[in-house]
N, C-alpha and C positions, 0 to 999 in steps of 0.2 A: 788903313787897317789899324783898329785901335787897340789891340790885345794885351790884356795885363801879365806886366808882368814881376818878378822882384826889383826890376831894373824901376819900375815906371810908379811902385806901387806908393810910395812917399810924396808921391806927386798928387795921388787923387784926388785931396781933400775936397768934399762934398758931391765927388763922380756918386751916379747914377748905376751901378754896375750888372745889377738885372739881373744875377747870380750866373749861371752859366753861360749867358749871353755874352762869351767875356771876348768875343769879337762881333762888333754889333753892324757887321754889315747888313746890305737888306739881300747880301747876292742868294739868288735862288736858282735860276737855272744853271742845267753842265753844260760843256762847250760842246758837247753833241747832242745835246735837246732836239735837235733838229731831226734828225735823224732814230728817230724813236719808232720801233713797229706798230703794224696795227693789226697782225695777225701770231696766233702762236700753232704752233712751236716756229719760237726765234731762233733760229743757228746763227744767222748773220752777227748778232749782237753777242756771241763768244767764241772764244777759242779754243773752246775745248776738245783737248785728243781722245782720239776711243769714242769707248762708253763711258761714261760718268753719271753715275747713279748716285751721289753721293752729296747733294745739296743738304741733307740733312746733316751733315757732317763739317762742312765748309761748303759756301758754294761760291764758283768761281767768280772771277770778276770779270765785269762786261766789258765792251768797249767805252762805251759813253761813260762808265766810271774810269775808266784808264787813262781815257781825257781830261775827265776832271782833277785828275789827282797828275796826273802829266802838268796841269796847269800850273796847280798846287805848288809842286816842285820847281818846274821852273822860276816860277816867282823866289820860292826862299834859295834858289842857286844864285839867280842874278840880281834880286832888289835889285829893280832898274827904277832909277829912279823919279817920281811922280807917276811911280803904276797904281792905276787905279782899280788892280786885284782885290778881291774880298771875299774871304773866306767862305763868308755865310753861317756861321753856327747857329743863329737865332733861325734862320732859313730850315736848318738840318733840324731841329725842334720841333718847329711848326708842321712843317711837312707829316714829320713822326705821329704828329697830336691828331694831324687829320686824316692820314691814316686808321690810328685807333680809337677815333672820336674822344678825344679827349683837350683840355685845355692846355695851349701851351705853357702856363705857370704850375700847372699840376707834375709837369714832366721835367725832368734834371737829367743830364749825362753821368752816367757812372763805368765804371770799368769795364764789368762783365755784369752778366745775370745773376750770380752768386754774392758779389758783391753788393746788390741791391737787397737780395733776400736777408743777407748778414746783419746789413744797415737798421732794417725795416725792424727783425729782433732785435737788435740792443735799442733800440729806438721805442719798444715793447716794454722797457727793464724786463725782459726776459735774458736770465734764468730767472725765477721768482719762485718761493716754492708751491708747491701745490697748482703751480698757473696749469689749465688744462690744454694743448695745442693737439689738432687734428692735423695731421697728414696721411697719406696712402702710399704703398708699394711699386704705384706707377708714376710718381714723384719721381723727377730728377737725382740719379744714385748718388751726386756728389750732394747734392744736401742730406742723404742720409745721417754721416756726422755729426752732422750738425743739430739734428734735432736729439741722435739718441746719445751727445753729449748735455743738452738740454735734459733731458731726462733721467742722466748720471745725476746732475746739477740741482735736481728736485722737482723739478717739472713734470707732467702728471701728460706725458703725449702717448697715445692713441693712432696706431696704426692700423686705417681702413685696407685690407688684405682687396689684392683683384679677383675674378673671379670670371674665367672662360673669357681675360685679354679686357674685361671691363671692372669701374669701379663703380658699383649700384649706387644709387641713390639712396635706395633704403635700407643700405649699409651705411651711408655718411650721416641718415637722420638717428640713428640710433648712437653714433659715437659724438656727434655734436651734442652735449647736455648742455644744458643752461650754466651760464657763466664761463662758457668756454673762452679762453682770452685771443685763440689763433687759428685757423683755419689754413694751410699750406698745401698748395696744391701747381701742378703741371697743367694748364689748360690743354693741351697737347700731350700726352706724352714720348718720351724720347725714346721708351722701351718701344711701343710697339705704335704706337701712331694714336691710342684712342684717345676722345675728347671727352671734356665734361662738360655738363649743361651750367655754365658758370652763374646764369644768372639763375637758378634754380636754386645751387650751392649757395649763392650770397644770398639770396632769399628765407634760406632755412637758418642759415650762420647769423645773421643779423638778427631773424627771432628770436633767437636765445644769449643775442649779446656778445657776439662774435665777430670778430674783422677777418678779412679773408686776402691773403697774397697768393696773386698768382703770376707763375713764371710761364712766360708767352714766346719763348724762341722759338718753339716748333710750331709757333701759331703766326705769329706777325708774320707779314707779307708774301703767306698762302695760305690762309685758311682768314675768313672777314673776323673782324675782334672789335666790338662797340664796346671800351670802357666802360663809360657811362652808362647805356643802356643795360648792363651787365649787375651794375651796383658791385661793381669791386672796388676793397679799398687801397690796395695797392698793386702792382705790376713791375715785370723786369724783366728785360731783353739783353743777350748781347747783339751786334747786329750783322754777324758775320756767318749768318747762314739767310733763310729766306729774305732779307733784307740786304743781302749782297752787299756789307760792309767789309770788315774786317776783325781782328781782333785787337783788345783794347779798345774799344766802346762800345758801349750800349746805351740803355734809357732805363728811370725806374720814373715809375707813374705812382703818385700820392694825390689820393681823391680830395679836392677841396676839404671836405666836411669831417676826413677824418684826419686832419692836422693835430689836431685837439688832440688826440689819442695818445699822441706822439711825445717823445723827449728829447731835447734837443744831445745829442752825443758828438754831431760832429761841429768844429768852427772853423771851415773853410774861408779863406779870402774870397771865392768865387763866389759864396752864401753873402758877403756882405753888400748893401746895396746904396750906402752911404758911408764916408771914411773921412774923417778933418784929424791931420795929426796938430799936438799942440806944444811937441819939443824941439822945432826944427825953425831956423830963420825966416822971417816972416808970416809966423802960423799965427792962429789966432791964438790967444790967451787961454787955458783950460784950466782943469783940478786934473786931470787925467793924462796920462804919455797921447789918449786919442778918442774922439768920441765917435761910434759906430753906432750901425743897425744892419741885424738879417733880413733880409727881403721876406717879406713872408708868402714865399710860394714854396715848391720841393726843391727850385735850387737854393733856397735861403736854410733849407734844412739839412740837405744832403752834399751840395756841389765843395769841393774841396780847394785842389789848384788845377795844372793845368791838366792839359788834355790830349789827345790824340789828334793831330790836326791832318794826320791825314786822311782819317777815316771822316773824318766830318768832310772832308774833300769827296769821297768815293759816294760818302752816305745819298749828298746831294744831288748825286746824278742819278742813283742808284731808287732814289727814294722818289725821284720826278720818273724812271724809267716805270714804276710799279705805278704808282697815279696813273700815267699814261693807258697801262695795260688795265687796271682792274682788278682787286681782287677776286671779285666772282670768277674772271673771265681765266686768272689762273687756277683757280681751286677746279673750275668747269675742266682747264687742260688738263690738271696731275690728274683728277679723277677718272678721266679719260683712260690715262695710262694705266692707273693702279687698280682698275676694272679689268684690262687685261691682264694684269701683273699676278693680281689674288685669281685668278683664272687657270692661267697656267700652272701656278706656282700649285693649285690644287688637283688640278690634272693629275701632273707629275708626280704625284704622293708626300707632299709636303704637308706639314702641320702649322697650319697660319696662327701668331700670336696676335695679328692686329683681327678687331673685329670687322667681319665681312660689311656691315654697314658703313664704316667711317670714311668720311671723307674729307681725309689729310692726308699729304702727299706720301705718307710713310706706310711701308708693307713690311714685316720684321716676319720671321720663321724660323721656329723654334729647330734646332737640327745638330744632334749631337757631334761634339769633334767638328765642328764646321770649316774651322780656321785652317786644321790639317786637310779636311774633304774637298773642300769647296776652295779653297782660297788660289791654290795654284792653278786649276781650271780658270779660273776667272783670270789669273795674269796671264796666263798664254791667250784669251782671246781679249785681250787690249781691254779688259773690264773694270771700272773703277768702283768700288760699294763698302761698307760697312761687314767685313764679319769679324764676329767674335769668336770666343773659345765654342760656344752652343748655341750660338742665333747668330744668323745674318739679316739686315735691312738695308735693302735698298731705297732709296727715295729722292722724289722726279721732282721737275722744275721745268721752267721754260723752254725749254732751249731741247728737254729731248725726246725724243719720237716715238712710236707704234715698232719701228724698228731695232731700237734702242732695246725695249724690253722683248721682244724675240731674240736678241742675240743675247741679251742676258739667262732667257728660258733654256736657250738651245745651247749654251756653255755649261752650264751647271747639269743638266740632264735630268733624268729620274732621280727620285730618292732614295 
């Protein structure tokens, strides 16, 4: 295991370092690969007590992740010595990339999904004034902030309103004007589950000279997401929801072709991809304390120091467990569910926010005082979900059943 670190870093001169890759093992499968389903709903592959409605919120961890990261651990308990453990992070990458068809130089590990988006604007010189940025109301609530401090700042952003749980299209075509510099959008959203036709958005955003980010957590690894065929320029996950990581990592995707766009703001050691110091005994001769270069992919732009090794442990099992399964074949299960779920839920006199058509794992319902109404019903029948102060959403994943949402229908009652 070759992982950089402050201890190792004076040592590099002229390493290779590949920006994120900064354990360059080739390890790819978890130590229960073996053991992977080939039907869903999985129960075997978790632990989960009750009901657990709640993947969109956290979702739990599997077994074949609990072994990898069992693995994980053991190794940094005991370094025994000549193990030939490896991490894999270039592995947890790749995987990622072909998951979302994308290339793995295009993709970098960052924190969270906020994190990415933050990068991607200072990397805009945004705040700038007069720059025009689009976003909408079913945008991720913690980026709110951020934009309409952007807009304190001088920034000229533009809020597409939803309307009946969607965001029109030809709502987006009239608030994209020419020279728009930003397009900010939820491929998914968190409020209520609906999606956007991305590749439609970047189609219209790129006529008029626009870059488009979008944040894909309620999208990766249950709902299919072709980067590339998409023409998005950039993307960002954390990976501790349908992606069954953890928190403290995720992935942000920067489209080859819109590098250019870009300003370099961060200079991570993990960005650089060659390093000769020339002040230390036996160095070579310089003008400078050392001479470098950033990779030029997203980790050469974005990647900083280190990282979360244990979630790159859990990602790899976690991310062979979803190859294995499909994503059609899970988007086919949740649907399954949330056909029953918006069923019931409208039976029973509920007022649905997600639209009756979508299909992403998420059912949200608009229901005043929820938290006080709904919330103790739900703990006395062993029910785990999402409610708020005025909306509850539940939302399904592998692992739960036809059953699962009957006991969720028949705990909550009428309206």
């Amino acid at each position: 295991m070759s992982d950089i670190t402050r201890r190792n870093w004076l040592a590099l001169s002229a390493a290779t370092l590949a920006g994120a890759a900064a354990c360059r093992s080739q390890a790819s499968a978890s130590p229960a690969a073996a053991a992977l389903p080939a039907a869903l709903p999985d129960r075997p592959s978790f632990d989960v007590e009750g009901v657990y409605l709640n993947a969109g919120s956290q979702h739990p961890i599997s077994r074949p992740a609990r072994a990898s990261l069992e693995a994980y651990l053991n190794n940094r308990v005991h370094h025994p010595p000549g193990s030939d453990y490896e991490l894999g992070s270039s592995a947890a990458i790749e995987k990622f990339a072909r998951l979302v068809n994308a290339d793995p130089d295009e993709i970098t590990f960052v924190q969270s999904t906020t994190t990415g988006e933050q990068m991607i604007v200072r990397s805009l010189m945004l705040p700038a004034p007069g720059a025009r940025i689009v976003t909408d109301t079913l945008h991720f609530f913690g980026s709110v902030p951020l934009y309409m401090e952007l807009e304190k700042a001088g920034c000229d952003v533009a809020w597409v309103g939803h309307r009946d749980g969607r965001i029109l299209l030809e709502d987006m075509d009239l608030a994209i004007t020419p020279g728009t510099r930003l397009v900010a959008l939820s491929l998914v959203s968190t409020v209520n589950g609906f999606q956007h036709d991305l590749k439609a958005i970047c189609d219209l955003a790129h006529s008029r000279g626009a870059l488009v980010y979008a944040d894909i957590i309620h999208a990766a690894g249950c709902v299919p997401v072709d980067l590339h065929a998409s023409g998005v320029d950039f993307a960002a996950c954390a990976s501790y929801k349908w992606l069954m990581g953890d928190f403290g990592l995720g992935f942000l995707y920067v489209r080859r072709s819109a590098r250019e766009a870009l300003t370099r703001t961060q200079y991570g050691y993990y960005g650089v991809s060659s390093f000769t110091s020339h002040v230390y005994p036996f160095d070579p001769p310089g003008d400078d304390v050392a001479s470098y270069a950033f990779a030029d992919t997203a980790a050469g732009l974005f990647a900083l120091g280190t990282y979360s090794h244990t979630t790159v442990a859990l990602l790899n099992a976690s991310l062979d467990y979803i190859s294995s399964l499909g994503v059609e074949a899970i988007q086919r299960h949740a649907i399954s569910l949330t056909t029953r779920l918006k069923e019931g839920l409208l039976s029973q006199g509920y007022t649905l926010m997600t639209p009756e058509e979508s299909t992403t794992p998420i059912v949200a319902c608009a229901y005043e005082n929820a938290r006080a109404r709904i919330g103790p019903k739900l703990k006395e029948a062993g029910i785990t979900t999402t409610v708020s102060a005025n909306r509850f959403r539940p939302t399904v994943s592998v692992f739960n059943t036809g059953g699962d949402i009957d006991r969720f229908l028949a705990a909550i009652g009428p309206a």
